[in-house]
C-alpha positions in Angstrom: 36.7 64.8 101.2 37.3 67.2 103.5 36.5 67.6 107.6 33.1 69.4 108.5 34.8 69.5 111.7 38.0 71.4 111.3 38.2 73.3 114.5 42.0 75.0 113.7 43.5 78.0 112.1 43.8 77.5 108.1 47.1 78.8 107.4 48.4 76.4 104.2 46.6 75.2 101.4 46.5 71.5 103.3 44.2 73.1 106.0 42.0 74.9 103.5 41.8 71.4 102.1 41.2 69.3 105.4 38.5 72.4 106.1 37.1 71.9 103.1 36.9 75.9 102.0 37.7 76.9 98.9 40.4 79.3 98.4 40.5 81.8 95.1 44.0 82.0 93.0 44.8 85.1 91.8 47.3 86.5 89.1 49.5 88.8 90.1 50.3 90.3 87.4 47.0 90.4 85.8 44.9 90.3 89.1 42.7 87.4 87.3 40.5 86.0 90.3 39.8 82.1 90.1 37.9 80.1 92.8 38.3 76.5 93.1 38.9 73.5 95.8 42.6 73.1 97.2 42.1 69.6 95.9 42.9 70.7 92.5 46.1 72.3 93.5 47.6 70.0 95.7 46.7 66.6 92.9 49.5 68.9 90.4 51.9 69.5 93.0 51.9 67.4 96.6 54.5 70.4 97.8 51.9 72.9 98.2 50.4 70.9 101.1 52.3 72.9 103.4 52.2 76.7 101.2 51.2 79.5 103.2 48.2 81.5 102.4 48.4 85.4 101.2 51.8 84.6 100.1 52.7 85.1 96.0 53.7 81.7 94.8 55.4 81.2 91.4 54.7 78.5 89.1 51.2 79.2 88.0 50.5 79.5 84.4 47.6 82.6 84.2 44.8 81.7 81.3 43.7 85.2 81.3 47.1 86.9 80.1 48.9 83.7 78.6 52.0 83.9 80.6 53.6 81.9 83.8 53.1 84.3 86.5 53.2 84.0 90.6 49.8 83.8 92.0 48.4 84.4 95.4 46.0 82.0 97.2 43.8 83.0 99.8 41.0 81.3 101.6 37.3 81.9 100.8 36.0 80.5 104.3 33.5 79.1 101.8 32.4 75.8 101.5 31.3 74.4 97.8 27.8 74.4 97.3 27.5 77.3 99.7 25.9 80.8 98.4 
């Protein structure tokens, strides 16, 4: 789980992870918004530990228009469970 005590910047998907936020993954060619925990991601792929956050990364497969498209993930500053 992650740290309730993260006190730096979260600027990959590894600190959004060791923050415990959620981040939101969205299509860019379809804008399709998902939110889920950075746990997810990093289990399918241990490279995106160190991915940077606002920046299109290709790879992701988009459920909404069928097709493999690059995605951008961004941090909610949210923690799950939180409204």
């Amino acid at each position: 789980m992650g740290r309730r005590n993260f006190h730096g910047q979260v600027l990959t998907l590894g600190d959004s992870c060791q923050a415990d936020y959620l981040v939101m993954v969205v299509c860019d060619r379809c804008h399709a918004q998902k939110q889920m925990h950075p746990y997810k991601l990093i289990a399918a792929n241990k490279s995106l530990t160190n991915a940077a956050l606002g920046v299109p990364l290709p790879g992701f497969f988009c459920k909404s228009c069928r097709r493999s498209a690059r995605a951008t993930v961004t941090c909610t500053y949210r923690r799950s469970g939180e409204m």
